[in-house]
Backbone as ProteinMPNN parsed JSONL, in Angstrom:
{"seq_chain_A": "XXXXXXXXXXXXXXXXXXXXXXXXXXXXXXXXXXXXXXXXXXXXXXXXXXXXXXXXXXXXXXXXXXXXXXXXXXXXXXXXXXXXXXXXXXXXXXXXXXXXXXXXXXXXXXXXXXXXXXXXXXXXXXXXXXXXXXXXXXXXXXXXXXXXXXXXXXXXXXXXXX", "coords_chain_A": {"N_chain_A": [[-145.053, -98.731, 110.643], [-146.687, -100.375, 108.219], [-146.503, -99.762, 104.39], [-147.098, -99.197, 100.851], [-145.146, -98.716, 98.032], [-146.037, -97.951, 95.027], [-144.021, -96.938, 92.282], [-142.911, -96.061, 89.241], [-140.353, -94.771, 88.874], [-136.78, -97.028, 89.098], [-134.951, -95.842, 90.968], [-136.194, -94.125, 92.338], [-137.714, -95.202, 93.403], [-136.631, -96.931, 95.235], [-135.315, -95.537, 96.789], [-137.708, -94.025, 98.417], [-137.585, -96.513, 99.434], [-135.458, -96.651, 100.852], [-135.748, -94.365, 102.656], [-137.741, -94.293, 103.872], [-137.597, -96.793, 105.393], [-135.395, -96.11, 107.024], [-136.85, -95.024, 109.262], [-138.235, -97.168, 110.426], [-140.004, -98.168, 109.159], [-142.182, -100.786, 107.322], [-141.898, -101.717, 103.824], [-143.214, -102.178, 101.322], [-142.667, -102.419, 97.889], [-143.975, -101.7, 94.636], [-143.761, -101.084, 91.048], [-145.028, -100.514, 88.896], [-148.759, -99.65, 88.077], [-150.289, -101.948, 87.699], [-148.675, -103.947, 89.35], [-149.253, -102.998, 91.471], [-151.434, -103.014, 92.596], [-151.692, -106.092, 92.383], [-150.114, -106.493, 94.406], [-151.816, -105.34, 96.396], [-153.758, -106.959, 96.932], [-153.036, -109.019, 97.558], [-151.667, -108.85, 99.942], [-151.838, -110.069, 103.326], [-151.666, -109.129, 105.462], [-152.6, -105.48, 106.814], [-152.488, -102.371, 104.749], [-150.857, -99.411, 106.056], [-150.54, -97.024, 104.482], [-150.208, -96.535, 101.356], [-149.142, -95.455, 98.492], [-148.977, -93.85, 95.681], [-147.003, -93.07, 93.082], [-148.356, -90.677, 90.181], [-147.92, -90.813, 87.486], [-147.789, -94.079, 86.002], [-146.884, -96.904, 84.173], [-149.297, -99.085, 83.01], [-151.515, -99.023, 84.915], [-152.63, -96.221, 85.916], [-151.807, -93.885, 88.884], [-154.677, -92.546, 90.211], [-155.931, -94.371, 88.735], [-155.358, -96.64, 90.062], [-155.485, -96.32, 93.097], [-158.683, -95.388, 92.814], [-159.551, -98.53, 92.58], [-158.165, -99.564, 95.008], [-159.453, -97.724, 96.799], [-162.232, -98.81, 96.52], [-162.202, -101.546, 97.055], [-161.166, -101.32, 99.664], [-162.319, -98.5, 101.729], [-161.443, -97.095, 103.679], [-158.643, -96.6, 103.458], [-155.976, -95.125, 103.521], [-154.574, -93.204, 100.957], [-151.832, -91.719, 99.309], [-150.567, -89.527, 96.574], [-148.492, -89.004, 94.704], [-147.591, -86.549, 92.288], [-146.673, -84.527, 89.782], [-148.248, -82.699, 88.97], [-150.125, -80.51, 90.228], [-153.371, -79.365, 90.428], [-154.548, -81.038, 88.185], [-154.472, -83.309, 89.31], [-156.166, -83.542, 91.739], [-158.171, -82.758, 90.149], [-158.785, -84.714, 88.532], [-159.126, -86.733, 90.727], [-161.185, -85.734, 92.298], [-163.552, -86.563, 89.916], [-163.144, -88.958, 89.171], [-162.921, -90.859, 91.13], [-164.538, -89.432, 93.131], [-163.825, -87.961, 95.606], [-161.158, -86.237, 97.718], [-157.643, -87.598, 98.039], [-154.557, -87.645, 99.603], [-151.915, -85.591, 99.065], [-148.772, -85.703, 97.512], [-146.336, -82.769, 96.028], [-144.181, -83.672, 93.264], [-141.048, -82.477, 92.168], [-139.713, -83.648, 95.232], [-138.107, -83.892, 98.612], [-137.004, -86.675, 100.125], [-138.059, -86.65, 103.11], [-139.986, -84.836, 103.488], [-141.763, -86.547, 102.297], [-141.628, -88.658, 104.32], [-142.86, -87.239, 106.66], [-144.908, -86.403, 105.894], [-146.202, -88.939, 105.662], [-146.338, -90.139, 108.405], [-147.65, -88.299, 110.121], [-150.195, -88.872, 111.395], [-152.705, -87.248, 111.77], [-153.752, -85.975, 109.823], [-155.645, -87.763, 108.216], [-157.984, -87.83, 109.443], [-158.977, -85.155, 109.324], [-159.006, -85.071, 106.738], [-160.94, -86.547, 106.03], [-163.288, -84.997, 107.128], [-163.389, -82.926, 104.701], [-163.614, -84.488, 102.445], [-166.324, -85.175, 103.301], [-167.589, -82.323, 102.772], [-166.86, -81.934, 100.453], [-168.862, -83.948, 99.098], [-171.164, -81.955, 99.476], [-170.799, -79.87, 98.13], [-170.244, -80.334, 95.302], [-171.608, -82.43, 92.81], [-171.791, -85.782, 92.042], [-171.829, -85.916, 89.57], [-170.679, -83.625, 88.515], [-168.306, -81.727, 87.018], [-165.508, -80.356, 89.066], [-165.224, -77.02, 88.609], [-162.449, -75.01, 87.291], [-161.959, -72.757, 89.21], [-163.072, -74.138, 91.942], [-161.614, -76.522, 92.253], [-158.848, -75.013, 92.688], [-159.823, -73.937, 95.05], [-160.166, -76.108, 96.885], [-157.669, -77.648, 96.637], [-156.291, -75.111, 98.161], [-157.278, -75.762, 100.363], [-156.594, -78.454, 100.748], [-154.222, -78.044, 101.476], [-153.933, -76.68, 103.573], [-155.017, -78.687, 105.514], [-152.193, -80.423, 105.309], [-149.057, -80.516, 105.908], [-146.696, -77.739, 105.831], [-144.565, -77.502, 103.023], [-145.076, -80.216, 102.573], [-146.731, -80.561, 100.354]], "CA_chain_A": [[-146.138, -98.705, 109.678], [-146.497, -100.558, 106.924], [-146.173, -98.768, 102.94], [-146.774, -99.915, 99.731], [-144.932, -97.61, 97.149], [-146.053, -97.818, 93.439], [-142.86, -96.074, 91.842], [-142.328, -96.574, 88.042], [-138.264, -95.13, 88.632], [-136.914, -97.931, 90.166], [-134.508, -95.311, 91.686], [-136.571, -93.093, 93.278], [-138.681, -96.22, 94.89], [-135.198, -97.812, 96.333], [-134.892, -94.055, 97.748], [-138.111, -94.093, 99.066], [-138.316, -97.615, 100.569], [-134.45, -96.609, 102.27], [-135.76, -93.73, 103.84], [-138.97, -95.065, 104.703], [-137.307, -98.078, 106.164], [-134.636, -95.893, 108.013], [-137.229, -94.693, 110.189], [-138.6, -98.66, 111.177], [-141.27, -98.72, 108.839], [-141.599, -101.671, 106.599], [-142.153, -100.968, 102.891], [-143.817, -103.109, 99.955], [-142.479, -101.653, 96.175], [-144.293, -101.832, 93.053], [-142.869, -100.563, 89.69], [-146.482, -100.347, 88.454], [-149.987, -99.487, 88.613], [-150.888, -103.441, 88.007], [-148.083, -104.702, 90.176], [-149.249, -102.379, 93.122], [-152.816, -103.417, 92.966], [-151.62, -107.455, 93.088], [-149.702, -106.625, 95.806], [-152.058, -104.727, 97.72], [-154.965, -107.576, 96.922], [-152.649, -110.494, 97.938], [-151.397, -109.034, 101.537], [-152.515, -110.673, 104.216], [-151.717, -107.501, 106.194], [-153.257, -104.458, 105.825], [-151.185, -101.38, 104.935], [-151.331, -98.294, 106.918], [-150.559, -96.385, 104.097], [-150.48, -96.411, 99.884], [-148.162, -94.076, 98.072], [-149.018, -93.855, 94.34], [-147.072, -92.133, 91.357], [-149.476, -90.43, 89.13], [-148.258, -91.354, 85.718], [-147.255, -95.187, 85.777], [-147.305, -97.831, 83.241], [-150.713, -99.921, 83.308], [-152.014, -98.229, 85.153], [-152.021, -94.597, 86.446], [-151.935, -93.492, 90.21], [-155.794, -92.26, 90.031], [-156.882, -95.563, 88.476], [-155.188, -97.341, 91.152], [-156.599, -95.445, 94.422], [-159.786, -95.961, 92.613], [-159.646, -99.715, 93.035], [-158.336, -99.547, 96.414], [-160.538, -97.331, 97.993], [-163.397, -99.811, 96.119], [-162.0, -102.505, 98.342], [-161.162, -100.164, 101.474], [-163.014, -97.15, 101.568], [-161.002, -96.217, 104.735], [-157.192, -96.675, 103.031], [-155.032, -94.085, 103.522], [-154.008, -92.925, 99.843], [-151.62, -90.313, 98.76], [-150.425, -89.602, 95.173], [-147.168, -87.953, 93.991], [-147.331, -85.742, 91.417], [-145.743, -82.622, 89.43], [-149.371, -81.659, 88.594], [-151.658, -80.881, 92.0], [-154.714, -79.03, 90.101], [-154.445, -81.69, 87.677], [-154.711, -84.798, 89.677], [-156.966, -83.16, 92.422], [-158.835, -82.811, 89.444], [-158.815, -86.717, 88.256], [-159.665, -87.231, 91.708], [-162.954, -85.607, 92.081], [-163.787, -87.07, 88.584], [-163.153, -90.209, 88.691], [-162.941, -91.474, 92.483], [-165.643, -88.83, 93.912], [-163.101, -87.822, 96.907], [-159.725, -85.974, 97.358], [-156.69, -88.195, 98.441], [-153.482, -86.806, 100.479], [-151.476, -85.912, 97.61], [-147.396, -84.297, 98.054], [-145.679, -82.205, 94.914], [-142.882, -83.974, 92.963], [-139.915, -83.224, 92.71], [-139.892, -83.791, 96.775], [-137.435, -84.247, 99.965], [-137.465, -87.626, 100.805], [-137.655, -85.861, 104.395], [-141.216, -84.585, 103.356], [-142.683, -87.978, 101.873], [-141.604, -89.21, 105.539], [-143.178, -85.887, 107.265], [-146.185, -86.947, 105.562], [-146.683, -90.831, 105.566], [-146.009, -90.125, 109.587], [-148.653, -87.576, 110.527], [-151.594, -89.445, 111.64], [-153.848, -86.49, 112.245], [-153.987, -85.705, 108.26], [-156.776, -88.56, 107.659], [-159.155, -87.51, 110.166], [-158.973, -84.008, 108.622], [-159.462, -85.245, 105.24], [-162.227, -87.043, 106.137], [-164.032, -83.808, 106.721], [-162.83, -82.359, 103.615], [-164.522, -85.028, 101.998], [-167.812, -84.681, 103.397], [-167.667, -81.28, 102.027], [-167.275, -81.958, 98.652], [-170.608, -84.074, 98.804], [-172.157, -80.86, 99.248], [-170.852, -78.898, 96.903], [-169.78, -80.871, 94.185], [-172.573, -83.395, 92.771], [-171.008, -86.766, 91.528], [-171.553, -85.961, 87.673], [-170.082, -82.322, 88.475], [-166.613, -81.911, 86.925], [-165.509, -79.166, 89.221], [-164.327, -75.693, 88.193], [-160.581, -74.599, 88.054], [-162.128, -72.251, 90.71], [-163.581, -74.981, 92.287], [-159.973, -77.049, 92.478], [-157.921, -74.601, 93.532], [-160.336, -73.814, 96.678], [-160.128, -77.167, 97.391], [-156.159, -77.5, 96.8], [-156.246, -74.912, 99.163], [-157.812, -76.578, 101.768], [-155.726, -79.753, 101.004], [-152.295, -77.682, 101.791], [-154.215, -76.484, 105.102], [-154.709, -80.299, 106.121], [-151.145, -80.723, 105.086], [-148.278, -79.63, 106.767], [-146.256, -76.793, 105.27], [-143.81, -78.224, 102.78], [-145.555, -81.452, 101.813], [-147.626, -80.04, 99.1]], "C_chain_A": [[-145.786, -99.595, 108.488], [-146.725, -100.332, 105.296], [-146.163, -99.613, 102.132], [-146.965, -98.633, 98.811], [-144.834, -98.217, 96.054], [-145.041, -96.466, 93.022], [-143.036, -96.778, 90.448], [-140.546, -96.763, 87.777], [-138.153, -95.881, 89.567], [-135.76, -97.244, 91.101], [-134.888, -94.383, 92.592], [-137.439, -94.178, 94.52], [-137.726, -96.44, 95.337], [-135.216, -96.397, 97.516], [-136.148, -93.872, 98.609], [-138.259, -95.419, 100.098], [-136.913, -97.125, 101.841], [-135.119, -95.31, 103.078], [-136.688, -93.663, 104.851], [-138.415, -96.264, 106.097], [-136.306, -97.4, 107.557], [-135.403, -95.553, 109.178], [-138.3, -95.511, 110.898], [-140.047, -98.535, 110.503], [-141.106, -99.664, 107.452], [-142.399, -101.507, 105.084], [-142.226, -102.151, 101.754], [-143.267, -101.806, 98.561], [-142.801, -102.202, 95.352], [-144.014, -101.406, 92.108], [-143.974, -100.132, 88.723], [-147.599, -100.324, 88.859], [-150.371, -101.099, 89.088], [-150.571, -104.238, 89.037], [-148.725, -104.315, 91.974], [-150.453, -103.144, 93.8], [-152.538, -104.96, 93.131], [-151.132, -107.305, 94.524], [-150.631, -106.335, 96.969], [-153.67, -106.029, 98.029], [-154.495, -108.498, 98.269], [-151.894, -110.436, 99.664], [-152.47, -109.497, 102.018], [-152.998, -109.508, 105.654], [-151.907, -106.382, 105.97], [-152.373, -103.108, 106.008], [-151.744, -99.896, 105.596], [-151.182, -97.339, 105.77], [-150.126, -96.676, 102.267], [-150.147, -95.448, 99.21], [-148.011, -94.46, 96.723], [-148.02, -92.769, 93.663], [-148.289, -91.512, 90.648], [-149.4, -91.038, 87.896], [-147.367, -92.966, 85.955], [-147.329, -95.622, 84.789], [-148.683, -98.598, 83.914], [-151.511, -99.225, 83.662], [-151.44, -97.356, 85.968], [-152.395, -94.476, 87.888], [-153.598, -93.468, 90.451], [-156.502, -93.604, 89.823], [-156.443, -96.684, 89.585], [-155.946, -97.352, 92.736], [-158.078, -95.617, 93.872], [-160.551, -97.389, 93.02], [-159.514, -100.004, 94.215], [-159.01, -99.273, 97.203], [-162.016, -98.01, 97.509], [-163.656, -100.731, 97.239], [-161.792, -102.039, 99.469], [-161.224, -99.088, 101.506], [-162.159, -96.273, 102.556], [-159.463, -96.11, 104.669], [-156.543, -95.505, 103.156], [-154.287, -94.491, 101.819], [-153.173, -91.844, 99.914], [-150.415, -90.865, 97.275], [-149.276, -88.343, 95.206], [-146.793, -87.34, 92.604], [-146.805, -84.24, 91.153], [-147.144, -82.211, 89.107], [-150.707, -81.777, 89.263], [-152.995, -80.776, 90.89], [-155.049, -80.38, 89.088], [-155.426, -83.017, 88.239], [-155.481, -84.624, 90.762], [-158.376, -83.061, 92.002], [-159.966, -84.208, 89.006], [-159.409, -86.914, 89.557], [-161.019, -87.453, 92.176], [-163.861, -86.112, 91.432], [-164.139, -88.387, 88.702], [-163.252, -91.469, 89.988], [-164.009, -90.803, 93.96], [-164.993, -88.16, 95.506], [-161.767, -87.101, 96.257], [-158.854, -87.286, 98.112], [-155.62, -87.018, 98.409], [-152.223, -86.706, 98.876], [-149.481, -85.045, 98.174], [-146.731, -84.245, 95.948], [-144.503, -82.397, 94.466], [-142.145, -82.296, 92.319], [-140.183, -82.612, 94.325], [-138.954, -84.34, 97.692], [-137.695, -85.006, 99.883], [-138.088, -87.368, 102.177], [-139.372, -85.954, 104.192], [-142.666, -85.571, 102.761], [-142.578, -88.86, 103.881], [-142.823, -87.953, 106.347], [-144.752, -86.198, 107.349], [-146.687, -88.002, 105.966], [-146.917, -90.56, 107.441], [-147.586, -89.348, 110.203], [-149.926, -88.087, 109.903], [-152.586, -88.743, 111.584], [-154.334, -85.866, 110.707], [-155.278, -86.565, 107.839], [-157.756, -88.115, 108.138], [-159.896, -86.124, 109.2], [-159.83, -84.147, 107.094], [-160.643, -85.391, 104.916], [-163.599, -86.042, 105.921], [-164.449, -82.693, 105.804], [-163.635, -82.683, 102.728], [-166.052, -85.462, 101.703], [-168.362, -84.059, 103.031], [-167.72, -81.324, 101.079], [-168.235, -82.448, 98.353], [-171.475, -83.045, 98.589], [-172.229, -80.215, 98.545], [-170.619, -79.251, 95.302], [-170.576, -82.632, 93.966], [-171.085, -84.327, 91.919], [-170.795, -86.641, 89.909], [-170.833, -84.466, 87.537], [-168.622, -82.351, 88.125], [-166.36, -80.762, 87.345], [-164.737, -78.169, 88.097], [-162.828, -75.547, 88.341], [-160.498, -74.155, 89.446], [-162.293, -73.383, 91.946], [-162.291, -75.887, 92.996], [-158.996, -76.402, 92.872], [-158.163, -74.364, 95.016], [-160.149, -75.107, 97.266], [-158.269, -77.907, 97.695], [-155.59, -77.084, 97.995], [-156.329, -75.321, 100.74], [-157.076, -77.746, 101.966], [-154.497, -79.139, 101.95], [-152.67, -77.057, 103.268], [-154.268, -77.433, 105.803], [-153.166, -80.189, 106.51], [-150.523, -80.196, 105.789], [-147.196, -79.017, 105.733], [-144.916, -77.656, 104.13], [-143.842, -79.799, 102.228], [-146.232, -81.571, 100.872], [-147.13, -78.585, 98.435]], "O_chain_A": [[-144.714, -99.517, 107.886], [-147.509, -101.234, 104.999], [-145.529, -100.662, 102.25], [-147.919, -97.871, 98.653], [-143.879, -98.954, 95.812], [-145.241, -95.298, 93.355], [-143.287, -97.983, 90.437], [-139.804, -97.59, 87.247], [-138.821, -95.868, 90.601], [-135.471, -97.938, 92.076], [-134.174, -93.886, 93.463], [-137.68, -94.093, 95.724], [-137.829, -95.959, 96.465], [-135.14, -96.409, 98.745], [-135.828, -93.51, 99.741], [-138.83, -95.43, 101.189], [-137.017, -97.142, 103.067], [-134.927, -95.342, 104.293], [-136.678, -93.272, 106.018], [-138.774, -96.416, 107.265], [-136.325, -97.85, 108.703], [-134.803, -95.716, 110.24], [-139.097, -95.029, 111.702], [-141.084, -98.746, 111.133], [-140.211, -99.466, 106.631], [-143.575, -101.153, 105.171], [-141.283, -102.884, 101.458], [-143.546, -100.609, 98.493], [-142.205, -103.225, 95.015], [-143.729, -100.433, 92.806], [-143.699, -99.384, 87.784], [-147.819, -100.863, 89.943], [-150.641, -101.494, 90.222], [-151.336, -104.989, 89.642], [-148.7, -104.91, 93.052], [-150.559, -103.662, 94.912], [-153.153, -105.383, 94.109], [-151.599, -107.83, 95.534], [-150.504, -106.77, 98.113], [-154.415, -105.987, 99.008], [-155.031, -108.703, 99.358], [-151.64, -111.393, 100.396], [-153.622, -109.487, 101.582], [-153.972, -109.246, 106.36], [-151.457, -105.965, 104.903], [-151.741, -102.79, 107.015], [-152.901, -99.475, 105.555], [-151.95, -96.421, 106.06], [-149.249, -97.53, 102.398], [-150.857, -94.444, 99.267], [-147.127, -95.258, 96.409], [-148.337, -91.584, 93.76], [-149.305, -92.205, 90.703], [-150.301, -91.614, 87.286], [-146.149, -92.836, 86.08], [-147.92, -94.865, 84.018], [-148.967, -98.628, 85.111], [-152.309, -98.708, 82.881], [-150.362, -97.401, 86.562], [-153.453, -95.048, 88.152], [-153.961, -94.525, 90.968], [-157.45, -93.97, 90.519], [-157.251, -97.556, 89.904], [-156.7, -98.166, 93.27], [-158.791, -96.109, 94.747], [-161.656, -97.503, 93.548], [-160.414, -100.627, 94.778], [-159.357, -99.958, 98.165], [-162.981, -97.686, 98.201], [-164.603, -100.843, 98.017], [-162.437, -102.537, 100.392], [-160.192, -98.443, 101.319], [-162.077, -95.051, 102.435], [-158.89, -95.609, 105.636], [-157.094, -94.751, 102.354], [-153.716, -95.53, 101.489], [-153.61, -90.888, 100.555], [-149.794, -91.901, 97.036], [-149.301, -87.183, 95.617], [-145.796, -87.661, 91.957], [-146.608, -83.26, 91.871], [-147.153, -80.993, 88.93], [-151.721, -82.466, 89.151], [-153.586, -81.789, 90.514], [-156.164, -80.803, 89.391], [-156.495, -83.5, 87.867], [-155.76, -85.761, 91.142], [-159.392, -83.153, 92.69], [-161.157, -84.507, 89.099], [-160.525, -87.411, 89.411], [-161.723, -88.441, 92.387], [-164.97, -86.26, 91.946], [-165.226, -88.88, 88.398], [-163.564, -92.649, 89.826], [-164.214, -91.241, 95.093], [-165.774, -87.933, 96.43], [-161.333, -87.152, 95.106], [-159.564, -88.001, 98.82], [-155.585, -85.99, 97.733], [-151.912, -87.537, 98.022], [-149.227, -84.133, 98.961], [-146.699, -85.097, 95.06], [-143.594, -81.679, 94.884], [-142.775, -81.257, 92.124], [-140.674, -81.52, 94.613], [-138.943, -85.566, 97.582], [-138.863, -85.01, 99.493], [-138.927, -88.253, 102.341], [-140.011, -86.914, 104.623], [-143.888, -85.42, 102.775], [-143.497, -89.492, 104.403], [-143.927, -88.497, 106.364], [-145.532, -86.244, 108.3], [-147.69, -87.977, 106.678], [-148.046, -90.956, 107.731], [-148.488, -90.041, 110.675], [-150.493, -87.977, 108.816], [-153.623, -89.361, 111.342], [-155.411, -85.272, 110.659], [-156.016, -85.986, 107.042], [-158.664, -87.892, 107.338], [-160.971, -86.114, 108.599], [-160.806, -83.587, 106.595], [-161.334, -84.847, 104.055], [-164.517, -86.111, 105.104], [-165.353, -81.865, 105.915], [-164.346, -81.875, 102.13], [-166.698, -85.833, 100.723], [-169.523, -84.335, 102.728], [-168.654, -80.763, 100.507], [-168.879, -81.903, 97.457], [-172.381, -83.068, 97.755], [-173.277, -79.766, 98.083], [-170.812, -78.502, 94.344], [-170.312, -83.653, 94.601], [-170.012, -83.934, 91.461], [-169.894, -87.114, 89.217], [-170.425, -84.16, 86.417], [-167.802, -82.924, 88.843], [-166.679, -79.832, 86.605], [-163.994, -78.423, 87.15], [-162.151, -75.895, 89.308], [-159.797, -74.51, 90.392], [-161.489, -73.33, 92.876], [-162.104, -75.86, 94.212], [-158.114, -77.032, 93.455], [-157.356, -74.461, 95.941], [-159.921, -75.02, 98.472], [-157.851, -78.477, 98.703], [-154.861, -77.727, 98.751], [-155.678, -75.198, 101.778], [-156.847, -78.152, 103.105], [-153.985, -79.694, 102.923], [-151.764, -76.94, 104.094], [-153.641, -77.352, 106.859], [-152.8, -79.942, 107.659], [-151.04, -79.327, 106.491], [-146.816, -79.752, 104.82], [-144.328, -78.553, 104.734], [-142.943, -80.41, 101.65], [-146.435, -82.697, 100.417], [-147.739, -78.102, 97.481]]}, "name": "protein", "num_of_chains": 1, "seq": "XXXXXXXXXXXXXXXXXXXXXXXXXXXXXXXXXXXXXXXXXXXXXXXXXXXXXXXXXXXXXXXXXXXXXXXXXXXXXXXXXXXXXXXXXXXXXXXXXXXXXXXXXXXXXXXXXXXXXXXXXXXXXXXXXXXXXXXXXXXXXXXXXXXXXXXXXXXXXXXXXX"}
């Protein structure tokens, strides 16, 4: 597969591209919101998968996946943060959709676990449909509202990645 990880520490991206890479997948690193989004304009190849930070410089995880899924509606996103309801939140808000999201601090083990399991997008997909229905585009959901939906993310998910 090929990965492009927006990391701000440049030690935790080295840690994700080695353990990404140990298991033969090849891995683009950005250090920033801005840098991620040149990178992801200027491939030629398209990435199977997009692994944001939440809080970067320039820009933030959220405002990134925004732009992406502008240009490819069908991108595989997920976002690493210490604060799910939070950025599940931002999501709905500001990008009208959830994205695959896993809970820092995190296993490298479980960022692999994740990025790997193909059958998570399909899922999502349906997830997403759902929130059309219940949640109008100017609607900023409820706490209630976000945790049911949290819920449902960590049922997608597999045990341990969220």
């Amino acid at each position: 597969m090929r990965i492009l990880v927006a990391e701000d520490d440049i030690d935790i991206a080295n840690l994700h591209k080695l353990i990404l890479e140990s298991r033969g997948h090849t891995v683009v690193l950005a250090l920033d919101g801005q840098k991620c989004l040149d990178s992801y304009r200027q491939t030629k190849d398209p990435f199977d998968a997009v692994v944001l930070d939440y809080k970067m410089p320039k820009l933030n995880g959220i405002q990134v996946a925004k732009e992406i899924i502008r240009l490819n509606a069908e991108q595989r996103v997920l976002i690493a943060t210490a604060v799910l309801k939070e950025t599940l939140a931002d999501c709905i808000k500001d990008i009208g959709r959830i994205v695959e999201m896993i809970q820092k601090p995190f296993e490298p083990e479980s960022l692999v676990q994740l990025v790997e399991d193909k059958t998570i997008l399909a899922k999502l997909r349906k997830l997403n449909a759902n929130i059309k229905e219940t949640i109008s585009g100017a609607h900023v959901p409820s706490e209630n509202e976000v945790e049911k939906l949290l819920r449902q993310l960590k049922n997608i998910q597999k045990p341990g990645t969220i």
